[in-house]
N, C-alpha and C positions, 0 to 999 in steps of 0.2 A: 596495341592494347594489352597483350596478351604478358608483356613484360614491364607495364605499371604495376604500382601498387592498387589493394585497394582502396586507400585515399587518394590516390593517383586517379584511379578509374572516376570515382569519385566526382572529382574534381574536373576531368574531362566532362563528366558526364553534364555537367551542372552548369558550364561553360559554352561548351561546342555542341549538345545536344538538346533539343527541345522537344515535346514531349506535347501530343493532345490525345486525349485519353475519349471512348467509345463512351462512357459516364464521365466523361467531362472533369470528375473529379476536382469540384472547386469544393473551398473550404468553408461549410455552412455560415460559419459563424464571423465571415470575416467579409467585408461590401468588396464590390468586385476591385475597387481601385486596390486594397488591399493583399487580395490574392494575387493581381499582377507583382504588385511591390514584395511577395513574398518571396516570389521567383527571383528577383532580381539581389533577394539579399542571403539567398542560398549562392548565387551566384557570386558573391562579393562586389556585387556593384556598390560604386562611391554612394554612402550614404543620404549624404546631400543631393545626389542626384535620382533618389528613385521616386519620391513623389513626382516628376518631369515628367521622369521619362514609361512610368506607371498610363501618365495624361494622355502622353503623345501615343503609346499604345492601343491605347481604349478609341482613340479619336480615330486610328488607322482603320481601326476595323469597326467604326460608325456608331460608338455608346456615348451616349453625350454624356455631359459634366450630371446630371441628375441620375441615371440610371448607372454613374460608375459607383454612387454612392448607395446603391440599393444592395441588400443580398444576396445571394444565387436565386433562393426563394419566391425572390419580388419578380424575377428575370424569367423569360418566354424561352423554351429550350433552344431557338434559338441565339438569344442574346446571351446564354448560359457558355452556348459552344463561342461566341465571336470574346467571350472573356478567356476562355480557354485558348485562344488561337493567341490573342493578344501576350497570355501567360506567356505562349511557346517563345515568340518571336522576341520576347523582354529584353533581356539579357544579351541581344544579337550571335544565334546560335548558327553554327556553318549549314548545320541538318536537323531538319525537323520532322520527326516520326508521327505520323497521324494513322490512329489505328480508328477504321471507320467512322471518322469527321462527322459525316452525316448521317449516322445507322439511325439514330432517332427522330430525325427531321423530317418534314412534311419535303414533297419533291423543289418546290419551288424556295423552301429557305434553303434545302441541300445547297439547290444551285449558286444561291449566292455566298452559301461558306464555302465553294471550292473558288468561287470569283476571287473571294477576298482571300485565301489560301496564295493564289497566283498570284497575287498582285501583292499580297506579301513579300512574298518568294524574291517577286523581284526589285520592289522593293529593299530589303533585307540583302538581298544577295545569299540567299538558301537555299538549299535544295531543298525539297520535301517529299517522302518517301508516304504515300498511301496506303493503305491496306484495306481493299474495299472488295464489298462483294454487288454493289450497283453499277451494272454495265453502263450506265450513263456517267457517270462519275469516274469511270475507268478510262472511256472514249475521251475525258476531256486533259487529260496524261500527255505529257510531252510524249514518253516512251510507256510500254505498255506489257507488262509481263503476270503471268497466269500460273499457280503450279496446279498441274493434274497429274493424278497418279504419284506424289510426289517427286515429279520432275519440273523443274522451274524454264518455262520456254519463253522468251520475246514473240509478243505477236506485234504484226505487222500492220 
């Protein structure tokens, strides 16, 4: 990485990385099919093919054809994050950073954006990298790592 450009990086970035953000970060003014489709055209996906593949996203993570057409606004912060999750996975990115998925969710939608996370994950064939400070969210981690003291340890 270190010996790309920064439109190299760029470009990596927008490609092989996906990206779900703690404020979710959709774009007010645009319906959720929309903000998928915007990922996908930062990403240079065939244009012909992003309203598809925008569908088939929102469908994976359970937003029907009526609520992909709604706002962020019209959307349950849940349904806000399962658009953001869809955003990540658009483009079919290798790794996907999620910085506290669920930090504003009620415990029981948590539980099913890390479901749908996983089944993403495998799905897609990505890895996805958490950053979370809910130990129940933590415990459901393939592998499981903690920094204290600014030491980064694997727990067991």
């Amino acid at each position: 990485m270190a010996k790309l450009s920064s439109s190299g990086r760029t470009a990596f970035r927008s490609k092989q990385v996906g990206f779900i953000f703690q404020g979710f970060n959709l774009i007010p003014n645009l319906t959720a099919r929309e903000n998928v489709k915007l990922a996908l055209e930062f990403s240079n996906w065939p244009k012909d093919q992003r309203d598809a593949r925008a569908t088939e996203m929102l469908s994976m993570v359970g937003l029907d054809q009526g609520k992909s057409e709604r706002r962020p606004n019209k959307l349950s912060g849940g349904e806000q994050q399962r658009v953001a999750i869809a955003r990540a996975f658009a483009a079919g990115p290798n790794l996907i950073l999620a910085d506290e998925p669920t930090g504003s969710l009620d415990k029981a939608t948590g539980r099913k954006i890390v479901a749908l996370l996983r089944a993403a994950a495998s799905t897609q064939h990505a890895t996805v990298l958490v950053v979370t400070h809910d130990d129940g969210v933590a415990q459901l981690a393939d592998r499981r790592f903690e920094i204290e003291d600014g030491l980064l340890r694997e727990v067991a």
